[in-house]
C-alpha positions as CSV (number, residue, x, y, z in Angstrom):
1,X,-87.2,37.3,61.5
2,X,-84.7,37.6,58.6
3,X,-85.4,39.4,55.5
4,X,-85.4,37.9,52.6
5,X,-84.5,39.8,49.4
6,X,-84.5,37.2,46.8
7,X,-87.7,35.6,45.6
8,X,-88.7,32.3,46.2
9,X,-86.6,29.3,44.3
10,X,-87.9,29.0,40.8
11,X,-89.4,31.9,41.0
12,X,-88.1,35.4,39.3
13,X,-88.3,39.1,39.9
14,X,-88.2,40.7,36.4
15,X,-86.3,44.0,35.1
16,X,-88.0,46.6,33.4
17,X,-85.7,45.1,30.3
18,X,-87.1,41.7,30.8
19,X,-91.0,43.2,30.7
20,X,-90.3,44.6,28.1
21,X,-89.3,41.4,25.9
22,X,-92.2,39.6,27.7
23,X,-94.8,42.2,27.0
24,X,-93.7,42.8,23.5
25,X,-93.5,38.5,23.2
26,X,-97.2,38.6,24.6
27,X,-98.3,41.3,22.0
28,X,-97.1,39.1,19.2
29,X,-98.8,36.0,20.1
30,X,-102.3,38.2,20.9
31,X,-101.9,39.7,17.9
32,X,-101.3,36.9,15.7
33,X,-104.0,34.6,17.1
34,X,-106.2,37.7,17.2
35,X,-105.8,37.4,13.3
36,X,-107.1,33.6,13.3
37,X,-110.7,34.7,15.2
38,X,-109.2,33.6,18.6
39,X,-110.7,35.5,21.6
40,X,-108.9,36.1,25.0
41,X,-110.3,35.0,28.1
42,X,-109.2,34.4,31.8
43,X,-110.3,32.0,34.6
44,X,-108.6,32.2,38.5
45,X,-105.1,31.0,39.6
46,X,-106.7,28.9,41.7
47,X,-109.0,25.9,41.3
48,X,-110.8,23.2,43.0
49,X,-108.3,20.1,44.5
50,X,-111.2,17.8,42.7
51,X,-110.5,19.1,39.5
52,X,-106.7,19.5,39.7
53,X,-106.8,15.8,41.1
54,X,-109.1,14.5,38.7
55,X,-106.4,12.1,37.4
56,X,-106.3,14.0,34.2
57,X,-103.3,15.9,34.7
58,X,-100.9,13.3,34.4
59,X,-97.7,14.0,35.9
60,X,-98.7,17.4,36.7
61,X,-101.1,16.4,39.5
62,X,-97.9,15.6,41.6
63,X,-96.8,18.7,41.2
64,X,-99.8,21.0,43.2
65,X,-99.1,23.7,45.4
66,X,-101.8,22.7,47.9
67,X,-104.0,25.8,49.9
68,X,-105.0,25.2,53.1
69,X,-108.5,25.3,54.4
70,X,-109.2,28.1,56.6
71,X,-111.0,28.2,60.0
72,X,-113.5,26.0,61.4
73,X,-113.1,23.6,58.4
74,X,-109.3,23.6,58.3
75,X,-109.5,22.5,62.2
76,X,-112.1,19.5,60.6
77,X,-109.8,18.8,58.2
78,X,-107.1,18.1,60.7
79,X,-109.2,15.3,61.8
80,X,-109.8,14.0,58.3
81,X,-106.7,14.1,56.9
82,X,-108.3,16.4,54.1
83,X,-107.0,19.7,55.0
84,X,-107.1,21.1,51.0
85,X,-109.9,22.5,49.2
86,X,-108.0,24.4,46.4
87,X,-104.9,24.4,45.0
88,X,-102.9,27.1,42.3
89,X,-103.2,25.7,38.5
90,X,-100.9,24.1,37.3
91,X,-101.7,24.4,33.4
92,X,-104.5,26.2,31.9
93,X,-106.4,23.1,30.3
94,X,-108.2,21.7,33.9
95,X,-109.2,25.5,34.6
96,X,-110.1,25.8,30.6
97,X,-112.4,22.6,31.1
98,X,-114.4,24.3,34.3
99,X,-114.9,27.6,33.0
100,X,-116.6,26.3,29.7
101,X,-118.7,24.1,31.6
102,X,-119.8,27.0,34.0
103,X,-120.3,29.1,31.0
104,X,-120.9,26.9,27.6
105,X,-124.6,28.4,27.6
106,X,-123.1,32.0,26.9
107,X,-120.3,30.9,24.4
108,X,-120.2,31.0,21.3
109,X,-119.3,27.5,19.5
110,X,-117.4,26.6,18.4
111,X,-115.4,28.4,20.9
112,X,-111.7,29.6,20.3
113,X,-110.2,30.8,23.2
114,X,-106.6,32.1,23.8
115,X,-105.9,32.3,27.6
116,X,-102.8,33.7,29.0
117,X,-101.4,33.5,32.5
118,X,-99.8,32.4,35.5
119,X,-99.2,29.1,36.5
120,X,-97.6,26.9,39.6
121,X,-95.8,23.8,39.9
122,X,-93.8,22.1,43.1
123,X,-91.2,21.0,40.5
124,X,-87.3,21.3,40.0
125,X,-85.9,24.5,38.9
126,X,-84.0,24.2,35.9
127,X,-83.4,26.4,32.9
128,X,-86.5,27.0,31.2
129,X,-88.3,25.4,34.3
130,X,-89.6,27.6,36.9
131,X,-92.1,27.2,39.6
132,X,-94.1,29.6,38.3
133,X,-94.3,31.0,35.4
134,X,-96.8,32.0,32.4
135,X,-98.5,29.8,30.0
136,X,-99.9,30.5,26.8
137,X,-103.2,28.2,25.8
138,X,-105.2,28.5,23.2
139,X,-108.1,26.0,22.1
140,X,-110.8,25.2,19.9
141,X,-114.1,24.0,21.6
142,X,-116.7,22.3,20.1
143,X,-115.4,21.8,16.5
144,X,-114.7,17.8,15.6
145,X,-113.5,17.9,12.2
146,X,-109.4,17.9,11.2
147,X,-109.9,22.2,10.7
148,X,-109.6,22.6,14.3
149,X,-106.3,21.0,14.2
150,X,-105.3,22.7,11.3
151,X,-106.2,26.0,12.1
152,X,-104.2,25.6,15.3
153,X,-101.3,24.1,13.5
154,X,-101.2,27.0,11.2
155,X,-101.6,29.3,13.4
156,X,-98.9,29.1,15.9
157,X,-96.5,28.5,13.1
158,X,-97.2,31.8,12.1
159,X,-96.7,33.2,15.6
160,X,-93.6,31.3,15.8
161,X,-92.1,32.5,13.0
162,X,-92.8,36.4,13.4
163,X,-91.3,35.8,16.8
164,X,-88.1,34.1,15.8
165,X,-87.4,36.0,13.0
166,X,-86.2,38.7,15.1
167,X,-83.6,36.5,16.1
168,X,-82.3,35.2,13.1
169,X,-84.3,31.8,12.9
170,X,-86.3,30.9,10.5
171,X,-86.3,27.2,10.6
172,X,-88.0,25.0,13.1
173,X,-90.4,21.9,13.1
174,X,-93.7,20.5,14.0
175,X,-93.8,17.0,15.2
176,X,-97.3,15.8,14.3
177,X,-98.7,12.2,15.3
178,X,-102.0,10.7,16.7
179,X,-102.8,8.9,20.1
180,X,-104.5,6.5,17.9
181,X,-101.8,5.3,16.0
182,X,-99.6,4.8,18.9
183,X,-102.6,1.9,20.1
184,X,-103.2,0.4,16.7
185,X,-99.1,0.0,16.8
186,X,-99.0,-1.7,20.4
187,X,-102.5,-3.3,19.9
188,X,-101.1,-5.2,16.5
189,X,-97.8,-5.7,18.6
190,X,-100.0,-7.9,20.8
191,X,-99.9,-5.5,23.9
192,X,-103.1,-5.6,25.8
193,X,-105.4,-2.2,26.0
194,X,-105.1,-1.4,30.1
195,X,-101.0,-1.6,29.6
196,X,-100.8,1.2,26.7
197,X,-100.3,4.2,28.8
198,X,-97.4,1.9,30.5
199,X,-95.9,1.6,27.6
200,X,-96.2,5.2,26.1
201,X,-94.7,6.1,29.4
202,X,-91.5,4.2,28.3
203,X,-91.7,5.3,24.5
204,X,-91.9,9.1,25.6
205,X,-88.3,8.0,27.1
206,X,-87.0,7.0,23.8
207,X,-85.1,10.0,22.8
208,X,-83.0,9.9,26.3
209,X,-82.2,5.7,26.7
210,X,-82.7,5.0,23.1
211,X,-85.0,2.3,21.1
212,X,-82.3,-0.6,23.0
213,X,-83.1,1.7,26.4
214,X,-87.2,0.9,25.2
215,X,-87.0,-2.5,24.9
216,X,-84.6,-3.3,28.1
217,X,-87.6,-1.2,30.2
218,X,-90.5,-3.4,28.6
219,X,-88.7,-6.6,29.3
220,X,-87.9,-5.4,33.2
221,X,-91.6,-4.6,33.5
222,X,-92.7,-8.2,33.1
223,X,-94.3,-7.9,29.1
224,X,-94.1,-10.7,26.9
225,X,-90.7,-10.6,24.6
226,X,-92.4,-11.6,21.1
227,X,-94.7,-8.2,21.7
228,X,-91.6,-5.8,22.4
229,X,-89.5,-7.4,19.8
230,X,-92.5,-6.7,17.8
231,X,-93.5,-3.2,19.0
232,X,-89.6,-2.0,18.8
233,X,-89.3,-3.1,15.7
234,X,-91.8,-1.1,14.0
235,X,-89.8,2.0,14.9
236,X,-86.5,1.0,12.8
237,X,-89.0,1.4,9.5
238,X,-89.2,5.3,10.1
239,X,-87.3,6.9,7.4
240,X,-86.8,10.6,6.8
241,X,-89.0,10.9,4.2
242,X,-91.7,9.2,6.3
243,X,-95.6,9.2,4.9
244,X,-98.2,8.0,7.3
245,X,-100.5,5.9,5.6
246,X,-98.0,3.9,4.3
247,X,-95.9,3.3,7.6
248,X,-99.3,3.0,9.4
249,X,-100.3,-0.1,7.0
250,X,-97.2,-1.7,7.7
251,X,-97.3,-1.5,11.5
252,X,-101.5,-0.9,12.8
253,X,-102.7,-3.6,10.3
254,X,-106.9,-3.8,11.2
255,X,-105.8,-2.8,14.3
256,X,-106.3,1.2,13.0
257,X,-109.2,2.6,11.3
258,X,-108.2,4.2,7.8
259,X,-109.5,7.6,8.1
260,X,-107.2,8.6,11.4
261,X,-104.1,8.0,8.2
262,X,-106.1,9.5,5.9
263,X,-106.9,12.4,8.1
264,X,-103.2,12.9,9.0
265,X,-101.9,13.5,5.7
266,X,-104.8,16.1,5.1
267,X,-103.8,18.0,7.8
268,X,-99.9,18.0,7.0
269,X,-100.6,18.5,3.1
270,X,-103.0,21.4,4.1
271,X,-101.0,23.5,7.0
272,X,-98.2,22.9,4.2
273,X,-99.5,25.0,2.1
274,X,-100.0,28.1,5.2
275,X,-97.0,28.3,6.9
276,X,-93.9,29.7,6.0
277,X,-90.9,27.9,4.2
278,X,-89.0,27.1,7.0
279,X,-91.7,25.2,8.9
280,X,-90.8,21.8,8.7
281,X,-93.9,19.4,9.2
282,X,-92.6,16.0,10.1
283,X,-94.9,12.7,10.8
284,X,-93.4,11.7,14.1
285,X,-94.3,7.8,15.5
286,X,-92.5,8.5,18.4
287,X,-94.1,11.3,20.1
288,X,-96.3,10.7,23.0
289,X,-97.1,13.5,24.5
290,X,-97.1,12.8,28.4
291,X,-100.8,13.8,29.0
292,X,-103.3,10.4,29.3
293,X,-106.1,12.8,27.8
294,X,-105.0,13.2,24.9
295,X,-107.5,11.1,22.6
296,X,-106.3,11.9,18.8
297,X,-104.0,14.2,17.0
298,X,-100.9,15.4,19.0
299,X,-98.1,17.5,17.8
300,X,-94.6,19.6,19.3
301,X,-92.5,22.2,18.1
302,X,-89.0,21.9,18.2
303,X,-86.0,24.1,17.4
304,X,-82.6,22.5,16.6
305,X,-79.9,23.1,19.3
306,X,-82.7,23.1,22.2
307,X,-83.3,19.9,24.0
308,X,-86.8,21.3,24.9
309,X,-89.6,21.9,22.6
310,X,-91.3,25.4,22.6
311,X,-94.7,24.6,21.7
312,X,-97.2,21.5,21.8
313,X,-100.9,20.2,22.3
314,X,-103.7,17.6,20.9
315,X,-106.5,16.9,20.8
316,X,-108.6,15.8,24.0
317,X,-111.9,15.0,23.2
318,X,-113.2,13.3,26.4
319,X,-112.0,15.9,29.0
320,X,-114.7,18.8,29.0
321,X,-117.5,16.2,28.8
322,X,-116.6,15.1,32.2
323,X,-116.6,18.8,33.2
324,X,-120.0,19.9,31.1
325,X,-121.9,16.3,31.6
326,X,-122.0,16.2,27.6
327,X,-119.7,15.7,25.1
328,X,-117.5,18.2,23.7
329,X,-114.8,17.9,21.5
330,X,-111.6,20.0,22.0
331,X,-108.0,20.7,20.3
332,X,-105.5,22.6,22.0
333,X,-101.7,24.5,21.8
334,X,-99.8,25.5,24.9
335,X,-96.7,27.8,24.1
336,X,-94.0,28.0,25.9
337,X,-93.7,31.7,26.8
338,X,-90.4,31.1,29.0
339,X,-88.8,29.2,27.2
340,X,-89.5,31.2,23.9
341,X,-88.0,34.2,26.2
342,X,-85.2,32.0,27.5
343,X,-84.1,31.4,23.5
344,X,-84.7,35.1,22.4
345,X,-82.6,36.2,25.5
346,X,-80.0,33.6,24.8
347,X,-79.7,35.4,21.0
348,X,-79.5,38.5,22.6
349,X,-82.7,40.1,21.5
350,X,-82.8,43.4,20.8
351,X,-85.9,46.0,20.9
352,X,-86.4,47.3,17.4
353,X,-85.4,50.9,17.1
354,X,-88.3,53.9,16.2
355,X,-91.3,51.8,17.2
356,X,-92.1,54.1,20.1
357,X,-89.7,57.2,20.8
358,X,-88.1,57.7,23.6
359,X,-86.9,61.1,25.1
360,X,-85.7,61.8,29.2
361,X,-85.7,65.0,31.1
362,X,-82.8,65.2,33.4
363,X,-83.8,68.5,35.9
364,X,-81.4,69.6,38.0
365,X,-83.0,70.5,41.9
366,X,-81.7,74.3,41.7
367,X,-83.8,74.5,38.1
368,X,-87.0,76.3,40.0
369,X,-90.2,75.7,40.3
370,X,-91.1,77.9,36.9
371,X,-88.2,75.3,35.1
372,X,-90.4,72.3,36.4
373,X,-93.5,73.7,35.2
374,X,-92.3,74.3,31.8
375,X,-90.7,70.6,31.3
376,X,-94.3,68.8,32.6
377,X,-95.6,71.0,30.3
378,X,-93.3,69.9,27.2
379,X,-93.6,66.3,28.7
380,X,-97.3,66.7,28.5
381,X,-96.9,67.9,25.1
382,X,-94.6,65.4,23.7
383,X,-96.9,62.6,25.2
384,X,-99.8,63.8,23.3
385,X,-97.6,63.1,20.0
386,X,-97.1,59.3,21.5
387,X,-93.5,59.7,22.1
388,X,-93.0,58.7,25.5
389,X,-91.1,60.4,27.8
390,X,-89.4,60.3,31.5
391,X,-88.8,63.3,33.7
392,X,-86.6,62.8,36.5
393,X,-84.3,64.5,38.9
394,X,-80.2,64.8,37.4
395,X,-78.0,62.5,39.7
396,X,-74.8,63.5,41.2
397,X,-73.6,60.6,38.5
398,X,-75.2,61.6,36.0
399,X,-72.6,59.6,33.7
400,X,-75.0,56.4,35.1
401,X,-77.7,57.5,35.0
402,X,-77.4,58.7,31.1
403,X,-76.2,55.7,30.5
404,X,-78.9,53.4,32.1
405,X,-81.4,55.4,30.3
406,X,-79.8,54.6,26.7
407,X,-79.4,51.0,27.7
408,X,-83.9,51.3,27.9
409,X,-83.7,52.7,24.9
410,X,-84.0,56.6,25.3
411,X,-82.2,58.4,22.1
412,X,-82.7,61.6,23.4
413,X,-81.7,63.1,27.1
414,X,-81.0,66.6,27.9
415,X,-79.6,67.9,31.2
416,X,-82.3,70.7,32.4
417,X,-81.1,73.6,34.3
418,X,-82.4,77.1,35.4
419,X,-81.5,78.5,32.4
420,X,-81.9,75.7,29.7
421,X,-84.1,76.5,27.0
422,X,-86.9,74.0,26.6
């Protein structure tokens, strides 16, 4: 059988360079969420095919790389047609769900949890889309009120900005808007309740075919034309400047309750006042957010020239309870780590100089055993200080090799022979 060298499509192998920007990526967003009271925790790659195939994944649930049974019960299985009993995650919210129902006697609440890791998806590679790749979650269990939302808000604007300032950006913005208010807008529209998701499907599409490429796709699907001439209507009053109790009395009519408005304005006036300068908060009518389980506030991060966003979440209030068998409220942020490393590679990020030094040991082979001795011994040293250091063999090129080391960031490489002083 052929060997393979390169990994699996939309899959990557990643250079020590690459870890590097990952890791120290990684550190930031630990460190800043860290700083908000968020704790770390981990569940498995793999989960139950119920739970991934609850039908609250959405589009995702399309997208599972299946596992086989094994054994007696695969050969079963065969017979059944049911020959999966697990299946890789593909987020961290379904496996986020399980592990606080296994566990919600033991955690604290509410519970703020920051889980990092791999996950899979049988999709199309594309840039910024892998196959598998690692996903940044964190969440607030257990906490109803508007400060979940704006503690998570806050938060990752903060991690957002520490990390893109080492680019150069400064500027980028939160789309904020509330399931909610999407169904008081179709509800008053005259749209009946079982068809909203059907039609959020087509409003998610909005910023590819257009508010013309929205009404043509309501009309083809059979719904009455006073209630889409209605529905697209609404969006032509969004204006810059947009305030959402007032565009929400002109569009939701009874068909909202007042405080979801109210609560909206609290949470943009009050994150206003915590992030930096170039955080843009903008009310935003149009965004969906392609998860059904989302039950309230939802929100995106985008950054101009990027026709992806880098961050997003809501809240999703009725998921754990069908987990824990009780109610439990829940608001959540997934970042996304690749793309976020796909932009800072794009602006040619660079590791900041001094934070950890960085010194090589080149010994030639004729050096002796005593030579060795003495540079572990100076490594060992020098290590003890923190500075790290690399002790290798000296190449027949040592031109390359000098020059791969300064490209990791060694500023200090010295050629050892027998008779170098140390």
């Amino acid at each position: 059988m052929k060997f393979i060298s390169t990994p699996v499509k939309g899959m990557n192998d990643f250079l020590p360079s690459d870890m590097r920007l990952r890791q120290h990526v990684l550190g930031l967003i630990r460190e800043t969420y860290a700083r908000y009271g968020f704790d770390e925790i981990e569940t498995p790659a793999m989960e139950h095919i119920e739970n991934l195939s609850g039908k609250i994944g959405g589009e995702n649930e399309k997208l599972i790389f299946k596992v086989m049974k094994r054994g007696r019960e695969l050969e079963k299985g065969l017979q059944t047609g049911e020959i999966a009993d697990s299946g890789l995650r593909y987020d961290l919210t379904v496996p986020l769900a399980r592990y606080y129902s296994n566990n919600r006697n033991v955690l604290p609440s509410p519970l703020k949890a920051l889980q990092i890791g791999n996950v899979w998806r049988a999709d199309k590679p594309q840039k910024g889309r892998f196959r598998q790749f690692t996903q940044c979650d964190l969440d607030i269990i257990g906490d109803s009120s508007i400060m979940a939302e704006i503690e998570l808000i806050a938060a990752t604007s903060k991690m957002l900005t520490r990390i893109f300032s080492e680019v150069g950006i400064s500027e980028f913005t939160v789309h904020i808007n509330d399931r909610r208010i999407l169904k008081g807008m179709a509800a008053a529209a005259g749209f009946a309740p079982e068809t909203f998701d059907d039609v959020f499907i087509i409003l998610d599409k909005m910023d590819k075919i257009g508010i013309d490429g929205v009404k043509e796709s309501l009309l083809e699907k059979g719904y009455a034309p006073e209630a889409v001439e209605a529905y697209t209507a609404m969006f032509g009053k969004i204006t810059p400047d947009l305030v959402c109790g007032e565009f929400c009395s002109q569009t939701c009519g009874s068909c909202l309750d007042e405080q979801v408005p109210a609560n909206m304005d609290t949470i943009m006036s009050t994150v206003s006042h915590m992030v930096d300068p170039g955080v843009s908060l903008v009310f935003d009518p149009t965004l969906v957010r392609g998860m059904s389980y989302y039950t309230g506030t939802i929100f995106e991060v985008t950054i101009d020239g990027y026709n992806f966003s880098i961050a997003g979440g809501g809240r999703y209030d009725d998921m754990i309870g069908r987990f824990a068998g009780q109610s439990a409220p829940a608001c959540g942020f997934s970042i996304g780590f690749e793309r976020i490393v796909t932009i800072l590679k794009d602006l040619n990020w660079k590791e900041e100089e001094g934070v950890t030094e960085r010194r090589a040991f080149l010994v030639d082979e004729k050096a002796g055993a005593e030579k060795l001795l003495e540079v572990f011994e100076k490594a060992t040293q020098m290590r003890a200080e923190g500075i790290t250091v690399s002790v290798q063999p000296l190449r027949k090129n040592a031109k390359f090799q000098v020059e791969t080391l300064e490209k990791s960031g060694y500023t200090e490489i010295r050629k050892v022979y027998a008779d170098t002083q140390i």
